[in-house]
C-alpha positions as CSV (number, residue, x, y, z in Angstrom):
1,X,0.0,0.0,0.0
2,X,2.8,2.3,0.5
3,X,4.3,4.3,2.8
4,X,2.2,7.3,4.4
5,X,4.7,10.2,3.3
6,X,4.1,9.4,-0.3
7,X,0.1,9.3,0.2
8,X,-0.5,12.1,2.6
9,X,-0.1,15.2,0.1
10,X,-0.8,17.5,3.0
11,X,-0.2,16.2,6.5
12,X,-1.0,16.9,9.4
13,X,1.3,19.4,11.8
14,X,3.2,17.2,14.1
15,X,2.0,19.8,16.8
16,X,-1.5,19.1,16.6
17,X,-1.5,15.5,16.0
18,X,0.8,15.1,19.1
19,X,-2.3,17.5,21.0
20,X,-4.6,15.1,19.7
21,X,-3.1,11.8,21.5
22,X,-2.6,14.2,24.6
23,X,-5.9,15.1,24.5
24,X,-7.5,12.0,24.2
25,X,-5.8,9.0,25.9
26,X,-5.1,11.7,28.6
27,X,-9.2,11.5,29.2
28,X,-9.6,8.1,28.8
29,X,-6.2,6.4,30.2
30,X,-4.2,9.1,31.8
31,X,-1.6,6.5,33.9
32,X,-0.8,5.7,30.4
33,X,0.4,8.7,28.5
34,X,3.6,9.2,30.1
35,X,4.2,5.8,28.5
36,X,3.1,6.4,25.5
37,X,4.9,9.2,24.5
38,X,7.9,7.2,25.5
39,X,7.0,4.9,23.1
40,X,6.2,7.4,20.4
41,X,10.1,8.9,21.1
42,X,11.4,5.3,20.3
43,X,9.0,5.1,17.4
44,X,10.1,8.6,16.1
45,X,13.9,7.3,16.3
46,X,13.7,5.3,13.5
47,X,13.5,8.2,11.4
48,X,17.0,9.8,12.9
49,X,19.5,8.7,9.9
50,X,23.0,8.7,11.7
51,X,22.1,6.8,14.4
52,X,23.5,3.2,14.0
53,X,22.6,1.5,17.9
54,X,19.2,-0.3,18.0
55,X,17.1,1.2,20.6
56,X,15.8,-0.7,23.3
57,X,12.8,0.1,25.7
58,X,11.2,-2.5,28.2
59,X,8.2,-1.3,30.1
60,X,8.2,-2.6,33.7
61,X,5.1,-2.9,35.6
62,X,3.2,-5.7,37.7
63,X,0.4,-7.4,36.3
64,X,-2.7,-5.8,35.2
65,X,-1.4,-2.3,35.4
66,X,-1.5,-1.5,32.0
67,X,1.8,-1.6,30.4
68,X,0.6,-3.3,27.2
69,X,-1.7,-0.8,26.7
70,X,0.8,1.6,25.0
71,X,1.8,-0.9,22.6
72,X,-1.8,-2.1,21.2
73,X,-2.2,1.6,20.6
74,X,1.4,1.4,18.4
75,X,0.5,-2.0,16.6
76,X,-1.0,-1.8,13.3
77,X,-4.4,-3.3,12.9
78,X,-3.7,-5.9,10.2
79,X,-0.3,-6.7,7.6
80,X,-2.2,-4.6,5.3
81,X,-2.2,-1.4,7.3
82,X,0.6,1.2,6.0
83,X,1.9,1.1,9.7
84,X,3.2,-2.2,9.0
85,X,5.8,-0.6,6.7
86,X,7.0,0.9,10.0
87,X,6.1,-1.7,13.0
88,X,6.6,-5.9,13.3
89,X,4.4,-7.2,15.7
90,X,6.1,-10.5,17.4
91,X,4.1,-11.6,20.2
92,X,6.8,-14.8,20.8
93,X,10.1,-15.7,19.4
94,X,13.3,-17.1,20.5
95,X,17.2,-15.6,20.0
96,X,17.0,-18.7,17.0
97,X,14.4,-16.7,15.5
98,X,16.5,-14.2,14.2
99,X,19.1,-16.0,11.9
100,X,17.6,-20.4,12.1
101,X,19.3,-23.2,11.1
102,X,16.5,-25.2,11.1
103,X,17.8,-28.6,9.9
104,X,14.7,-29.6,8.5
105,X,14.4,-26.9,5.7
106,X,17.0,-26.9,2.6
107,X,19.7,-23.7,2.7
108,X,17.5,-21.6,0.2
109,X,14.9,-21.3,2.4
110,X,16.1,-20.3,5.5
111,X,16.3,-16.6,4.3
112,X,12.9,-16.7,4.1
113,X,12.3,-17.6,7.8
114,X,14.9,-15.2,9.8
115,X,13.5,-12.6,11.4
116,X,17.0,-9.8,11.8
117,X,16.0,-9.1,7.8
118,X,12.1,-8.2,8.8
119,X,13.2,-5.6,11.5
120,X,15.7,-3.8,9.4
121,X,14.4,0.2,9.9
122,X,11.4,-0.8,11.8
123,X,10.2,-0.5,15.4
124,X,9.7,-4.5,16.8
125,X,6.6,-4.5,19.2
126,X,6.7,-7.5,21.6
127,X,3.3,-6.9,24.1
128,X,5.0,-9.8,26.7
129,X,8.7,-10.5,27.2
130,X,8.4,-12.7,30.3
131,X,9.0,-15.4,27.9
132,X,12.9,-14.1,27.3
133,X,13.1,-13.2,31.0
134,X,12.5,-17.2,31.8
135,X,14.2,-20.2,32.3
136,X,17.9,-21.8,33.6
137,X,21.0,-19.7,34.4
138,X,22.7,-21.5,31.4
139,X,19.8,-20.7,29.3
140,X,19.6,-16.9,30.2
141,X,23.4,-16.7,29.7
142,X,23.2,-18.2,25.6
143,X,20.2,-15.9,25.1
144,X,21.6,-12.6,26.3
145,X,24.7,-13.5,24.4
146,X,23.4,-14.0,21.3
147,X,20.8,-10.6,22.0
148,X,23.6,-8.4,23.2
149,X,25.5,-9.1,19.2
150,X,21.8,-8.5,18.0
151,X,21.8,-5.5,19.9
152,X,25.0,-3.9,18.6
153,X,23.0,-3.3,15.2
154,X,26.1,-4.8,13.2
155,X,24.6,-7.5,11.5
156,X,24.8,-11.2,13.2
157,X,26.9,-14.3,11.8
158,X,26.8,-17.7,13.3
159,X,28.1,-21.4,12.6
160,X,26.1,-24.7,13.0
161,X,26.3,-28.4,11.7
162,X,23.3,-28.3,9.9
163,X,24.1,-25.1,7.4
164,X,27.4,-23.9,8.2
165,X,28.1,-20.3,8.8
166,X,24.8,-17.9,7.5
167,X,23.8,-14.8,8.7
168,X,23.8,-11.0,7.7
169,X,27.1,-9.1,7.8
170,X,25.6,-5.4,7.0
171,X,24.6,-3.2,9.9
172,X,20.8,-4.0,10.6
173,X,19.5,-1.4,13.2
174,X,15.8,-1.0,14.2
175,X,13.5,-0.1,17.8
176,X,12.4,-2.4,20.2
177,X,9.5,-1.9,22.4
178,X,8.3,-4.6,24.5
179,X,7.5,-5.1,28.2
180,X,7.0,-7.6,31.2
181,X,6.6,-7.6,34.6
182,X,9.4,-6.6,37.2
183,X,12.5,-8.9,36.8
184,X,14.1,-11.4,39.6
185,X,17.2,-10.6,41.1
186,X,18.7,-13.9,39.1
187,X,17.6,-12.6,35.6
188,X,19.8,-9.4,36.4
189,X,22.7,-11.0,37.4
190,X,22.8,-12.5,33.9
191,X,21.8,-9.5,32.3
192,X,24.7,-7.6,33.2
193,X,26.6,-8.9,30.7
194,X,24.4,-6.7,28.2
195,X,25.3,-4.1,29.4
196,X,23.4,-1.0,28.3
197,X,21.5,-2.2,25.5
198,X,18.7,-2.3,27.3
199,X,16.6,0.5,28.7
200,X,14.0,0.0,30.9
201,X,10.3,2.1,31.9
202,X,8.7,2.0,35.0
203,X,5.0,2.0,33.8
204,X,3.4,1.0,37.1
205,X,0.5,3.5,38.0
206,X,-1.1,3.8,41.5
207,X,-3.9,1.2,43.0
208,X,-7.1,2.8,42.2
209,X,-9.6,3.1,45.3
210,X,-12.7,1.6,45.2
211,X,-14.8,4.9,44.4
212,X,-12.1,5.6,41.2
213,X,-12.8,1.6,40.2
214,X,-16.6,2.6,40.5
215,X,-16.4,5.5,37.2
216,X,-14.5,2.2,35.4
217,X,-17.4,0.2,35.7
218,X,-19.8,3.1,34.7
219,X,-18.1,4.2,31.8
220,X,-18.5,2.5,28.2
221,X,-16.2,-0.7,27.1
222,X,-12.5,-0.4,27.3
223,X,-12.4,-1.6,24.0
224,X,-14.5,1.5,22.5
225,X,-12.1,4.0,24.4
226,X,-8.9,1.5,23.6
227,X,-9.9,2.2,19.3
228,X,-10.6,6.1,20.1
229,X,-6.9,6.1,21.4
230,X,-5.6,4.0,18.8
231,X,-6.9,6.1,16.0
232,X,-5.2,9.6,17.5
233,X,-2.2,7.4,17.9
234,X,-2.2,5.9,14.4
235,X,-3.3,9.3,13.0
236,X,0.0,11.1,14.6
237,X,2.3,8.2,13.3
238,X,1.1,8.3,9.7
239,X,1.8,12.5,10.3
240,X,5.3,12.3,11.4
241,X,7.0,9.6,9.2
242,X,5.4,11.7,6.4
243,X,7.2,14.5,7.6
244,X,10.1,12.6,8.6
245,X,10.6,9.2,6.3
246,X,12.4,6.6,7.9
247,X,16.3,7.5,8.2
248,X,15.8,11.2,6.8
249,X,16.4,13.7,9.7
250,X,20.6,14.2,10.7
251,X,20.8,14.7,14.4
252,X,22.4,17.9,13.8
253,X,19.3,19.5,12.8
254,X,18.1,18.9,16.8
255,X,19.9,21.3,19.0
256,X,21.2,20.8,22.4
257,X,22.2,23.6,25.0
258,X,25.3,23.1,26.8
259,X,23.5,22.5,30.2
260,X,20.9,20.0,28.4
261,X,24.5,18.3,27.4
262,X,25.6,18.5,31.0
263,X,22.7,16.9,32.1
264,X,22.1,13.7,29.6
265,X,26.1,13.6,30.6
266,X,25.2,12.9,33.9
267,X,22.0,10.8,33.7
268,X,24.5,8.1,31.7
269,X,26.3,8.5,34.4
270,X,24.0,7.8,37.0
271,X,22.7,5.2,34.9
272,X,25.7,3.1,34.9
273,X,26.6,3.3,38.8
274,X,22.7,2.5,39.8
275,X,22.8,-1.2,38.0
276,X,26.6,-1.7,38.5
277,X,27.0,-5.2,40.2
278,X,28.0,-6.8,43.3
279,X,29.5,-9.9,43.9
280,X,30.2,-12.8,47.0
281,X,29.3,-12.2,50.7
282,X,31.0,-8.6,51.0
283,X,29.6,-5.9,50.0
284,X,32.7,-4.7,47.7
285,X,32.3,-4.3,44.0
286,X,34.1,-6.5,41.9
287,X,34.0,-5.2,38.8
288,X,33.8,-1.0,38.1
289,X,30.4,0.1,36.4
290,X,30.3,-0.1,32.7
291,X,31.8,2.8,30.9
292,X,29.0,5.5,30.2
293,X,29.9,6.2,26.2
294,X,27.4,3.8,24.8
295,X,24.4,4.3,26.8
296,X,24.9,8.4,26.3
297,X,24.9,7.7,23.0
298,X,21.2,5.6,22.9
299,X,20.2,9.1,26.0
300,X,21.1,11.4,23.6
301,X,19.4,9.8,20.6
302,X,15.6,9.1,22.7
303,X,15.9,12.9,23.6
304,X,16.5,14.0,19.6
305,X,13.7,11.4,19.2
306,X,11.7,12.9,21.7
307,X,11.7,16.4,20.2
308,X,11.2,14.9,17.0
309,X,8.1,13.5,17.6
310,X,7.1,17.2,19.1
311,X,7.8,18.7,15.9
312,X,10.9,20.7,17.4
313,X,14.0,21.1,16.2
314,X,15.3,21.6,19.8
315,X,15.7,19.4,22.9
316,X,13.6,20.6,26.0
317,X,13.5,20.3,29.4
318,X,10.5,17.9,29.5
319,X,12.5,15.2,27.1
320,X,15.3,15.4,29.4
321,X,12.6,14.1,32.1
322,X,12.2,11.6,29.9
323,X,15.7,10.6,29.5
324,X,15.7,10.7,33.7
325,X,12.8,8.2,33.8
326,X,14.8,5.8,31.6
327,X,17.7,6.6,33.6
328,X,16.3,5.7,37.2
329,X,13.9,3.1,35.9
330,X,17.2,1.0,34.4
331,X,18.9,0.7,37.5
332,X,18.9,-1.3,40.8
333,X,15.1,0.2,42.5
334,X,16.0,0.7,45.6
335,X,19.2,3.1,44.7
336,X,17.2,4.7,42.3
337,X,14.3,5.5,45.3
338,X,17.2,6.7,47.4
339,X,19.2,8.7,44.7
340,X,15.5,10.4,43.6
341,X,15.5,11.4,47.3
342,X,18.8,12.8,47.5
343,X,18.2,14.8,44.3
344,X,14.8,16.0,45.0
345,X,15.2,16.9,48.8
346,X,15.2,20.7,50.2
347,X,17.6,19.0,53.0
348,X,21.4,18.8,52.3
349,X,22.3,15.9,55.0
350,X,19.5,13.2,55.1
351,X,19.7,10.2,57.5
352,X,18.4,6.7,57.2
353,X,14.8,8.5,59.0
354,X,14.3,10.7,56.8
355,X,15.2,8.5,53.6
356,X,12.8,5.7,55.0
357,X,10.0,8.4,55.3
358,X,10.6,9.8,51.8
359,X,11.3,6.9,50.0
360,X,8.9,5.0,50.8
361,X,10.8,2.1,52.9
362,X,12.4,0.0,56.1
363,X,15.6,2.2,57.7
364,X,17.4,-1.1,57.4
365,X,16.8,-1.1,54.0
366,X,17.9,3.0,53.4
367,X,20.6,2.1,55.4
368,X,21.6,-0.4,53.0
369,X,21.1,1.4,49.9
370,X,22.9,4.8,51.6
371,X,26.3,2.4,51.4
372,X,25.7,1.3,48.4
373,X,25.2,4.8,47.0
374,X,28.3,5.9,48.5
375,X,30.2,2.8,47.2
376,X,29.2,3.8,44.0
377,X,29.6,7.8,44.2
378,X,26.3,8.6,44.0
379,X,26.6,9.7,47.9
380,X,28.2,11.1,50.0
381,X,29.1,10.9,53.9
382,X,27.4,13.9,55.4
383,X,27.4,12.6,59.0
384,X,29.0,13.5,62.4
385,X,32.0,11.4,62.0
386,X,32.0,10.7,65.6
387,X,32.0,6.9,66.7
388,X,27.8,6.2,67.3
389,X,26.9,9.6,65.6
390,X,23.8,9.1,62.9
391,X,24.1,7.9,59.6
392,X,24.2,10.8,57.1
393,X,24.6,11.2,53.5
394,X,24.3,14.3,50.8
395,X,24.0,14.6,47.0
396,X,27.7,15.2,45.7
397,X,28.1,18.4,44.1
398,X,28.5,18.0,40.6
399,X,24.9,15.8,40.0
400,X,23.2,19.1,41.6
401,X,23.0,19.9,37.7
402,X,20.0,17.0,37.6
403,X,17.7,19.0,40.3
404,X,16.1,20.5,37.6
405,X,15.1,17.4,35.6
406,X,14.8,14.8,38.3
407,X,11.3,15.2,39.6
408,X,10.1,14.6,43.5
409,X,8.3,10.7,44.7
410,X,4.9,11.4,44.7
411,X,2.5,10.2,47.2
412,X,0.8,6.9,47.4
413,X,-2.8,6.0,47.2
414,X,-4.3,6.9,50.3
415,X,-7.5,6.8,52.2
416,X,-10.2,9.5,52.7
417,X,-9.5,11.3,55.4
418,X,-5.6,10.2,55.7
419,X,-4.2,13.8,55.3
420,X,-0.7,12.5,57.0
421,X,2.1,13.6,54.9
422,X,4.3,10.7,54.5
423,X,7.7,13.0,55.2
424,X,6.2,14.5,57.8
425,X,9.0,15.1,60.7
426,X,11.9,14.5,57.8
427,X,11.6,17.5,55.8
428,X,13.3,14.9,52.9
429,X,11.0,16.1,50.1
430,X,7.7,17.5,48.8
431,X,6.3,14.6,48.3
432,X,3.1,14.1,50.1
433,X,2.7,17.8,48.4
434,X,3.6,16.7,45.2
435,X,2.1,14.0,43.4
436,X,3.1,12.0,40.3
437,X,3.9,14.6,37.6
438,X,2.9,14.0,33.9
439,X,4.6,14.6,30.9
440,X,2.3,15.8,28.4
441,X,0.5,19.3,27.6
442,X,-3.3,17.4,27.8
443,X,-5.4,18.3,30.3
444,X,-6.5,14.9,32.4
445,X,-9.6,14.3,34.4
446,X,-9.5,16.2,37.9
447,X,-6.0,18.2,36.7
448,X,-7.2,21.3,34.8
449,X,-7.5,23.6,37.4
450,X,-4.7,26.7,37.6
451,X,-3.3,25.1,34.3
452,X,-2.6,27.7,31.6
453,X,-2.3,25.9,27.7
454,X,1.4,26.5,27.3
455,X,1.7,24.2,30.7
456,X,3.5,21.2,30.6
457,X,5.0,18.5,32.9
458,X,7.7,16.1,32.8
459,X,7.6,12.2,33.0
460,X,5.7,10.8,35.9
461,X,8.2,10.0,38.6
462,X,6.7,8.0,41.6
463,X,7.9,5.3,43.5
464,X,7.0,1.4,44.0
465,X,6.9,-0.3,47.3
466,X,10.1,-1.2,48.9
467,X,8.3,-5.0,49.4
468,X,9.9,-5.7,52.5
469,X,7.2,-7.4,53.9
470,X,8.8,-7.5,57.6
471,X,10.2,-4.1,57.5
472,X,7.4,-2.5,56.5
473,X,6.1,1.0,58.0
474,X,3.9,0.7,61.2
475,X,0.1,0.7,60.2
476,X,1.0,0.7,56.6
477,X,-1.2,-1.4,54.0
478,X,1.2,-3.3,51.4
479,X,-1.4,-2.5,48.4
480,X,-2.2,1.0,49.2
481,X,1.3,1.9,49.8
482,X,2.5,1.0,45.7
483,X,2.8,3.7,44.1
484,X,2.9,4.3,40.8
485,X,5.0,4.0,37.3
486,X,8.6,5.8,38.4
487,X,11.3,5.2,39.6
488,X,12.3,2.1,38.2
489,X,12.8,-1.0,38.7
490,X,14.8,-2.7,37.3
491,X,14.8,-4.8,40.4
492,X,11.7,-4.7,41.7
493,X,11.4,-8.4,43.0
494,X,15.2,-8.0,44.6
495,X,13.3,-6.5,47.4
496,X,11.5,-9.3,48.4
497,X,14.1,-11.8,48.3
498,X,17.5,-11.9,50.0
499,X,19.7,-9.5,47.8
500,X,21.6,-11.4,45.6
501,X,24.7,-9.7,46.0
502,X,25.2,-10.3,49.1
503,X,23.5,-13.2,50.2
504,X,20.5,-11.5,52.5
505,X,23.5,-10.3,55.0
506,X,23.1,-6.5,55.8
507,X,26.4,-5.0,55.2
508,X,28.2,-1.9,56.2
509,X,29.3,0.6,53.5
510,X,32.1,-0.8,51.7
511,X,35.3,0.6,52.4
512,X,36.7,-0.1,48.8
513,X,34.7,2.5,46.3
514,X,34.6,2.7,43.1
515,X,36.9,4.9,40.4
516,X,34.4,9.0,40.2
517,X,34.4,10.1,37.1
518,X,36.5,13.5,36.6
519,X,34.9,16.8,38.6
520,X,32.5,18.5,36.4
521,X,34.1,22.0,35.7
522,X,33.2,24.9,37.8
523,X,30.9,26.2,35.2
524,X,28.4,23.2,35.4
525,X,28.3,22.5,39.2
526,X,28.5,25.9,40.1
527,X,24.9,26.4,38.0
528,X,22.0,26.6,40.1
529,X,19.6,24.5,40.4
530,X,15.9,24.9,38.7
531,X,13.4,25.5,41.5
532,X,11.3,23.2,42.0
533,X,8.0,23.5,40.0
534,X,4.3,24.8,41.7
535,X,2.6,22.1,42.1
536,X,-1.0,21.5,41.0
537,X,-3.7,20.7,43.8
538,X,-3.8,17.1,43.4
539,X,-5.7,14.1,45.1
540,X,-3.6,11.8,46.8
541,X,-5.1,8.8,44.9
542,X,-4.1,9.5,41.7
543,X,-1.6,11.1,39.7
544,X,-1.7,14.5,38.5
545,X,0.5,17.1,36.4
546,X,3.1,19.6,37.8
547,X,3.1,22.6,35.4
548,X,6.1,22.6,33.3
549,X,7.1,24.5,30.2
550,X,5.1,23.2,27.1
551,X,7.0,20.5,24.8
552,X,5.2,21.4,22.0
């Protein structure tokens, strides 16, 4: 049928087709636009032309919260839609899949069967990747090593009895957005191998209370409202790869400020120390993060992507929160909740209390992440220095540049009538003030109030449970108290078993740390900080919007 830029004679402005999806799967599924956008930035990648790293995005969240949702709205309808041209639905596949040597079909055919050909320039949209998530150590190992060559977008040869040596020796880059629910500690042991070919996006969204689940079951069928959100979302894809083709647009036509620089400079950063690894029964690292270089690279190319599918020729500060949701959501969860603390707190020296109260877990357990933050040089020691004086760490100086784009934890549902503000006594952040923040210019149910229309919000940052089922807060309720999409989590189960690591032992801060990156120059950490935004008046149930510049 064609491509959409050579049918569409007259498109539509990026602008308004990107208002349109804001406008309506902000009514009708506002947990879900953050995510969608997301996706849309990925999607909007594949028309960058000198970008040669496939793009990975895996959205995180538990069961039945949703985190399909964004990619039915992506997935064509049939193999004759025109999207097709740009997205491969694979629902299940193995690492085999992508170059067989299936003994049972002759050489000639085999071509016809790989899938690495099918993906070349297109987004791949997998709706369930527990599948590749699963199975033996050995198995996880052979999988990860034959997706992390896939991964590196230079082609993929490989040897077998059956067919000899076949494969592809040209580059072959595409997207891929898939999701599944929180990984085991085991799965990222074995995925740190990879490296950081994969990104990760917390798309959890808060519990909804019993009187929010009542409008569900009043409203019309989710699958009317699902095809209202895929036609806005179709209708905005067919716009921008007619007025960006696949591999047309050179990322230097997408401008970056030297502080936007700074900033994805230190989210790779960040990135890299947050899933760094631990091995044995100590808590000293035996191996130094991975170098930063490649996963800059794949931050730098989401935000062009990102203002891309805005319609802008220049990077703003609400991509950047996208890049810092990607950022915190692909590391270890429980650093990322204590490093989101550290960078969103009015308090310079916060101590295990006040971590626990912001962060939404045990003191053991922020006493455990403070080490590790500070064996990684994320933290540092901001106590007393006295033998038995409290526990104290700070943000280091130079990642005060990432104040601005960080956002604050937002609150968890809570009862009516529960008014307690869960930092209350800490002074640790804004958080029972400030609830999840959007990242999209559409108004959403509850939220229009005091907005103006150039308003807009970055990427929802809240927080999941710590799930520390005996080190829970007094009083607390274990459902109530998840909260929603942020953070990340790329180890959300590692909190309810004994932390792989270090074998479930509770250890003190390491006293061998790991190599800091060179000081940022005076000019960048002597910046100040952004303020931090107004917030909206919000309930405490659900998320709401922080006014933000608009990213249209």
């Amino acid at each position: 049928m064609g491509r959409p830029e050579e049918r569409l004679a007259d498109p539509t402005p990026l602008p308004e087709a990107m208002a349109r999806v804001e406008e309506v799967v902000g009514t009708h599924f506002p947990e879900a636009l953050d995510t969608v956008k997301a996706c849309l930035a990925v999607a909007a990648c594949g028309s960058i032309s000198d970008n040669h790293q496939p793009l990975t995005l895996i959205l995180l969240a538990p069961s039945g919260a949703g985190k399909s949702l964004a990619i039915d709205l992506l997935m064509p309808r049939t193999d004759a839609d025109h999207l097709a041209t740009y997205f491969y639905r694979s629902d299940k596949f193995t690492t085999a899949s992508f170059v067989t040597h299936r003994a049972d079909l002759p050489r000639k055919q085999l071509g016809e069967t790989d899938l690495l050909p099918r993906l070349k320039d297109k987004t791949l949209l997998t709706r369930e990747l527990g599948p590749q998530f699963s199975g033996k150590t050995d198995e996880l190992r052979k999988r990860f090593a034959t997706l992390t060559a896939i991964l590196d977008g230079q082609g993929y040869m490989s040897d077998s009895g059956a067919h000899g040596r076949r494969g592809y020796k040209d580059p072959i880059n595409f997207q891929w957005i898939g999701a599944t629910t929180p990984l085991s500690p085991e799965v990222l042991a074995v995925m740190s191998t990879l490296g950081p070919r994969m990104l990760f996006y917390n798309a959890d969204r808060p519990r909804k209370t019993e009187d929010e689940l009542m409008e569900i079951a009043r409203r019309p069928s989710d699958s009317v409202l699902k095809r209202e959100c895929q036609d806005a979302v179709h209708a905005y894809l067919s716009a921008l790869y007619a007025h960006h083709p696949v591999r047309s647009v050179s990322t230097t036509t997408i401008a970056f400020d030297d502080r936007q620089l700074r900033q994805v400079v230190l989210l790779a950063d960040v990135l890299t120390r947050l899933r760094a690894t631990r091995e044995g029964s100590t808590a000293d690292y035996q191996e130094a993060p991975e170098h930063p270089e490649r996963v800059l690279g794949m931050l730098k190319t989401i935000a062009s992507g990102s203002a891309l599918a805005h319609g802008r020729s220049k990077v703003t500060d609400c991509d950047l929160a996208q890049l810092a949701h990607i950022a915190l959501s692909s590391g270890v969860e429980g650093r990322s909740r204590v490093f989101r603390v550290l960078l969103t707190s009015k308090q310079k020296a916060l101590t295990a209390q006040d971590i626990a109260a912001a962060a939404q877990m045990s003191e053991p357990t922020a006493r455990r992440y403070m080490c590790e933050l500070e064996d990684l040089g994320l933290a540092s020691d901001a106590g007393t220095g006295e033998p038995g004086g409290t526990k104290a760490i700070a943000l280091p100086d130079k990642y005060a540049a990432l104040r601005g784009v960080v956002r604050p934890a937002a609150t968890t549902a809570r009862g009516a009538g529960d008014d307690a503000d869960p930092t209350s006594g800490s002074a640790a952040t804004e958080a029972g003030t400030e609830a999840s923040e959007g990242f999209s210019t559409a108004p959403r149910a509850g939220d229009t109030a005091g907005r103006s229309d150039n308003e807009d919000a970055p990427v929802s940052a809240l927080l999941e449970e710590d799930g520390h089922r005996d080190e829970e807060s007094p009083g607390s309720d274990p459902l109530s108290r998840r909260a929603p999409g942020g953070p990340a989590d790329l180890n959300h189960e590692a909190a309810r078993a004994p932390d792989h690591n270090t074998h479930g032992r509770r250890t003190p801060c390491s006293r061998r740390t790991l190599p800091t990156t060179p000081s940022t120059p005076a000019a960048a950490t002597s910046m100040s900080p952004e303020p931090p935004l107004e917030g909206a008046s919000a309930s405490r149930s659900a998320p709401t919007m922080l006014p933000k510049q608009a990213c249209g």
